[in-house]
N, C-alpha and C positions, 0 to 999 in steps of 0.2 A: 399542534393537536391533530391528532387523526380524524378524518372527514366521515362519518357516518351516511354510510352509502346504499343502504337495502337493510330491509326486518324481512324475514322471510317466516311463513306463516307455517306449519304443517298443518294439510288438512283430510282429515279423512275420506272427504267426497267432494272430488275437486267442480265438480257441476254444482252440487250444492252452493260452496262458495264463490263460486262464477253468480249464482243468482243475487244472493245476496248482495256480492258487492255492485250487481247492476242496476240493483236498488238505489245505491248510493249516488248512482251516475258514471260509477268506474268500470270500463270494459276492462277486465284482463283481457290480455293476448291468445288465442286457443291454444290450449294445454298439449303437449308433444308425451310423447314416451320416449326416453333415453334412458338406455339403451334402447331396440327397439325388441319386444318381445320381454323386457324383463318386468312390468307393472311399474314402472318407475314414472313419475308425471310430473311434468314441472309449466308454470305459467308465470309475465310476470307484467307487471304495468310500470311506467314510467311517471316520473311528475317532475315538476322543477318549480323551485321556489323555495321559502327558507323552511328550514325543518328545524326542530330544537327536540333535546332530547332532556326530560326531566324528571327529577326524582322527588318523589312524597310519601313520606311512610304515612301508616295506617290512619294517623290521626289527621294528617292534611287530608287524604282521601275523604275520612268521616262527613269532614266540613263538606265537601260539594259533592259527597253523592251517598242519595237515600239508604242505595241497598249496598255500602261497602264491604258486608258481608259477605255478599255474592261475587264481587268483583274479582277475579283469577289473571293474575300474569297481567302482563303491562297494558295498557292503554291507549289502544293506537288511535289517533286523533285525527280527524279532517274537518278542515277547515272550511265552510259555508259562506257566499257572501252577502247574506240576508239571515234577518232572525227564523222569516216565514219560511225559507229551507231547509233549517236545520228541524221546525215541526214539522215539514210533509216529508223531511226523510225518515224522521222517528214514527210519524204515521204509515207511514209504504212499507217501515221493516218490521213495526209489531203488528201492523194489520197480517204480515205475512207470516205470524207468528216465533217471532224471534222475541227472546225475551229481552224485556227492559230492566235496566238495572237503575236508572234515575229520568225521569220522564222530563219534558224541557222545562227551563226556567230560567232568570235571570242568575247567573251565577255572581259569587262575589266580587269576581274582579271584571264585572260589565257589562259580558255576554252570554247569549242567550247557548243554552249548553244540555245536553241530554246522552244518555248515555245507553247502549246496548248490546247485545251479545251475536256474534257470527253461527254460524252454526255448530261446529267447533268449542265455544265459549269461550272464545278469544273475545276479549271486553274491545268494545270501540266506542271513542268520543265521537259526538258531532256539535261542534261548535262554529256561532256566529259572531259576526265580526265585535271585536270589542271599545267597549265604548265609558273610557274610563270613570265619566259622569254617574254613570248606573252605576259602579262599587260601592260596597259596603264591607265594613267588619263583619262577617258571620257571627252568629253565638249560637251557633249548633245543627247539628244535618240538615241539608233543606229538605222542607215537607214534601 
């Protein structure tokens, strides 16, 4: 199986997106022009550790997140290692007014999980660590 190695974001305002994800805690690397002179901008961050790459049509989405309606293109997902993380980074990014698309809450398979939007409207999870104990069967969008 081929190794899934980089998602590469395009963004309209690459400062913009520098903020936001600094919110998160991720430095991107400063943004270069290459060529030089042609508008062309590229930045990128590193991470290591396990990544999985997963697929839910609309109905799994429904289940764990409020506004799946809003939700656009994939879900890119990081990982927190406390619940109370995952809230002060959804506080730090809609205080900074980025919209929320599912506010935090104990999702169904444990952990704590909220969801939001880049500036762009690239959807991003942020979830904590998971805690099989907590699961439940859903029976419908959480509130």
């Amino acid at each position: 199986m081929p190794l899934l190695n980089q998602v590469n974001l395009v963004v309209r305002d690459p400062d913009a997106s520098r903020a936001f994800f600094a919110l998160l805690g991720i430095e991107l690397g400063q943004a270069y022009e290459w060529p030089p002179g042609s508008g062309a901008y590229h930045s990128s961050v590193s991470f290591s550790g396990p990544l999985t790459l997963e697929f839910d049509n609309p109905a799994m989405l429904r289940l764990y997140a409020s506004g799946a309606d809003q939700v656009r293109g994939p879900i890119i997902g990081f990982a927190f290692p406390t619940a109370d993380e995952v809230d002060a980074a959804f506080a730090r990014l809609t205080a900074a007014n980025h919209p929320a698309r599912q506010a935090p809450y104990v999702a169904f398979w444990g952990a704590r999980y909220a969801i939001v939007e880049d500036p762009d409207g690239h959807t991003v999870g942020l979830m904590g660590p998971i805690d099989r104990t907590r699961g439940y069967i859903p029976s419908g969008p959480p509130s």
